[in-house]
Backbone bond lengths (Angstrom), bond angles and torsions (degrees), N, CA, C in turn:
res aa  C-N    CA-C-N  psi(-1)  N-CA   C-N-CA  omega(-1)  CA-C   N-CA-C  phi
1 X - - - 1.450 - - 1.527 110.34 -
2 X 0.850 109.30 101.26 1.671 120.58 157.88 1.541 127.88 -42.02
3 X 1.246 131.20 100.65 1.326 120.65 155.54 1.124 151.08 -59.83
4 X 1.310 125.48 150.58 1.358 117.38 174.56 2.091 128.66 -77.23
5 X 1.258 123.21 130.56 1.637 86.67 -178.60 1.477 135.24 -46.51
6 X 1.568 95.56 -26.16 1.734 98.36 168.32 1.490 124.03 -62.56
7 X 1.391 121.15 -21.06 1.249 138.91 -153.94 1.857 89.36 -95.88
8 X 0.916 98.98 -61.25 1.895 115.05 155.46 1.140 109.98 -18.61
9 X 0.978 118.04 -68.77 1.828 138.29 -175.77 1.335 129.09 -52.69
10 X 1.331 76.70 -56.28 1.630 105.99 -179.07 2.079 107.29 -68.36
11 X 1.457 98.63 -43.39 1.801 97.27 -175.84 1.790 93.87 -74.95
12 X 1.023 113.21 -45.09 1.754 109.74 -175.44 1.198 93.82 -52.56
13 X 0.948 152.19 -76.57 1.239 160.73 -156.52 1.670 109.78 -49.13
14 X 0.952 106.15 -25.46 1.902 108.66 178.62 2.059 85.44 -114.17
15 X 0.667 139.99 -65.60 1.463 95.83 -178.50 1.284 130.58 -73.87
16 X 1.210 134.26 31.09 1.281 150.85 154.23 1.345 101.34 -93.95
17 X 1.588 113.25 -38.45 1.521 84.01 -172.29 1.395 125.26 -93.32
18 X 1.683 102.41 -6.93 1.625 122.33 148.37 1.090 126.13 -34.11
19 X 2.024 124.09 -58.77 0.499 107.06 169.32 1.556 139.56 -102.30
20 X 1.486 114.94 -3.30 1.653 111.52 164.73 1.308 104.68 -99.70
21 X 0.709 124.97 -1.47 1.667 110.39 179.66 1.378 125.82 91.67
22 X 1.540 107.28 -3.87 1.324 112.91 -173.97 1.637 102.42 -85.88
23 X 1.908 107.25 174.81 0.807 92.07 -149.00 1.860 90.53 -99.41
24 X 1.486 113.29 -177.80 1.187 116.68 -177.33 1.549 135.76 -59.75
25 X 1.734 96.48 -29.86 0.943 87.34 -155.82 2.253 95.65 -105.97
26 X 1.533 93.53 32.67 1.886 119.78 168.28 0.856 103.07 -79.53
27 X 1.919 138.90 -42.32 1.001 138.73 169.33 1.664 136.21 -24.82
28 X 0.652 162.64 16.91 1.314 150.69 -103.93 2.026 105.73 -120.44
29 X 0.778 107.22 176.72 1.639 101.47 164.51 1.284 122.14 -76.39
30 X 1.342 115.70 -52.82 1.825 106.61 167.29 1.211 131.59 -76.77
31 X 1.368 128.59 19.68 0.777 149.49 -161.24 2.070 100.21 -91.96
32 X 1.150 133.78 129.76 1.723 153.53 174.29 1.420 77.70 -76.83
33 X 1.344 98.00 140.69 1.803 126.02 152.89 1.732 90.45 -82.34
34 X 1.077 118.66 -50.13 1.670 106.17 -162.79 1.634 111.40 -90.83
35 X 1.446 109.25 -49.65 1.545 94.52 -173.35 1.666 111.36 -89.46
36 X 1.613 125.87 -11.93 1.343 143.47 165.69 1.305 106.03 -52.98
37 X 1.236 96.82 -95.06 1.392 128.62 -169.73 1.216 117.60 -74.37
38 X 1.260 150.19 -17.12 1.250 164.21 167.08 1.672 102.00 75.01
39 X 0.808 129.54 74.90 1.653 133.74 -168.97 1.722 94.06 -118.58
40 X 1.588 113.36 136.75 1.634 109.18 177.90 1.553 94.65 -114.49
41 X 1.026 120.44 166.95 1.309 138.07 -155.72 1.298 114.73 -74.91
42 X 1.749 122.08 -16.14 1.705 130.15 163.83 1.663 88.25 -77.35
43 X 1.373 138.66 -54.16 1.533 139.14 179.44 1.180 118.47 -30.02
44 X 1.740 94.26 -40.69 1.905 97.20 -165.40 1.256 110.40 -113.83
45 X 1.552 117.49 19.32 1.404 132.25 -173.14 2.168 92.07 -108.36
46 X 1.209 122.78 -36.01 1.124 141.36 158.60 1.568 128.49 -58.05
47 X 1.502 116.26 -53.33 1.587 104.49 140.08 0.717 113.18 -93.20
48 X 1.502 164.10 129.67 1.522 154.16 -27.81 1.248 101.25 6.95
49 X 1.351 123.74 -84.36 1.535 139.28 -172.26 1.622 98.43 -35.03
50 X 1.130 136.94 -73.11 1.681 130.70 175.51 1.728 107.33 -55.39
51 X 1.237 113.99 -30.68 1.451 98.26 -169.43 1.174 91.07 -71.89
52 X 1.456 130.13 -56.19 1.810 121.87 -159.31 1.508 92.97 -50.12
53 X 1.400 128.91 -70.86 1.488 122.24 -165.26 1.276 131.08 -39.39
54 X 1.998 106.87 -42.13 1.161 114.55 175.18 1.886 120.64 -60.71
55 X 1.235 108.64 -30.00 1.654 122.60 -151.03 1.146 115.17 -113.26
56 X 2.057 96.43 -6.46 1.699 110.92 -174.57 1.257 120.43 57.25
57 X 1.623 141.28 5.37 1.562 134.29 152.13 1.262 104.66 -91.36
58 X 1.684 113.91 175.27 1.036 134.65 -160.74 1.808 91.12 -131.24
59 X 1.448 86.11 130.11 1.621 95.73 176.27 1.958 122.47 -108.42
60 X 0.787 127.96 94.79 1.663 127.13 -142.99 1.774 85.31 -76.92
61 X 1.740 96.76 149.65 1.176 101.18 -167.11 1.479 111.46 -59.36
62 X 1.409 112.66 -49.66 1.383 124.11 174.47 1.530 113.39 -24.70
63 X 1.539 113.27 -51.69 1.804 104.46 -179.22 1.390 106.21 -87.24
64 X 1.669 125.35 10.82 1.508 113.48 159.91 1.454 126.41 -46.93
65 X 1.483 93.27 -21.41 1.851 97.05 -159.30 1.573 84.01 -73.82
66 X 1.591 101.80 -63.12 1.421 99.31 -139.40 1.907 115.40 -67.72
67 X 1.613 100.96 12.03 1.678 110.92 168.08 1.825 111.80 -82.72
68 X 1.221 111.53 53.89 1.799 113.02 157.47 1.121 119.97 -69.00
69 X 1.397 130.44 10.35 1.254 120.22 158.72 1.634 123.30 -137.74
70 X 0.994 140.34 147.55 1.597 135.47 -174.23 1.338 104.68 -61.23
71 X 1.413 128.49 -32.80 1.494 135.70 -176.21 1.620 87.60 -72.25
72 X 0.964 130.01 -46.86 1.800 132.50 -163.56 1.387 100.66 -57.98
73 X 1.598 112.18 -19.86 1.995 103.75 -142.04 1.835 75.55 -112.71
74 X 1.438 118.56 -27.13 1.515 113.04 -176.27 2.213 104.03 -79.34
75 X 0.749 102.03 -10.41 1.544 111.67 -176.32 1.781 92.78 -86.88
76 X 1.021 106.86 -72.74 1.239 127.60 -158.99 1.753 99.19 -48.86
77 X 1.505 127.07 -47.72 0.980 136.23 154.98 1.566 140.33 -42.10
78 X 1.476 97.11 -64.88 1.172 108.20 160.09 1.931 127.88 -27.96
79 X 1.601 75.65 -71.03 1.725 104.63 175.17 1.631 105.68 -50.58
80 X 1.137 119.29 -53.83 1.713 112.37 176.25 1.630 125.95 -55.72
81 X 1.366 108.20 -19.66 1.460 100.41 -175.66 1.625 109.06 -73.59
82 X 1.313 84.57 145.43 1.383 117.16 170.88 1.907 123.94 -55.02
């Protein structure tokens, strides 16, 4: 099943807010995991880990870095499905 980028958004957005506590709708696309959102790198090693499960791709650690933005991690996603 293919997602939508909104659909993207929308699941990042609840495990982010799983795990900081913030609220859902902080999420946004331009929004920094690090200087936004304040997410540290065990945080964002943890959603990755729910996003791959939730969305069924696999995100290789190597392109963890280059996801600094929530719009980056909905692209990046998107683009991987099968």
């Amino acid at each position: 099943m293919a997602y939508t980028e909104q659909e993207v958004l929308a699941g990042l957005a609840e495990i982010v807010s799983e795990e900081t506590g913030l609220p859902t709708d902080a999420v946004v696309a331009e929004k920094s995991f690090t200087d936004d959102l304040d997410i540290d790198s065990l945080s964002m090693m943890t959603i990755v880990t729910h996003a791959e499960d939730k969305f069924g791709v696999r995100i290789p650690d190597e392109e963890v870095k280059n996801l600094a933005t929530v719009g980056d991690a909905v692209s990046f996603i998107t683009g991987a499905q099968a």
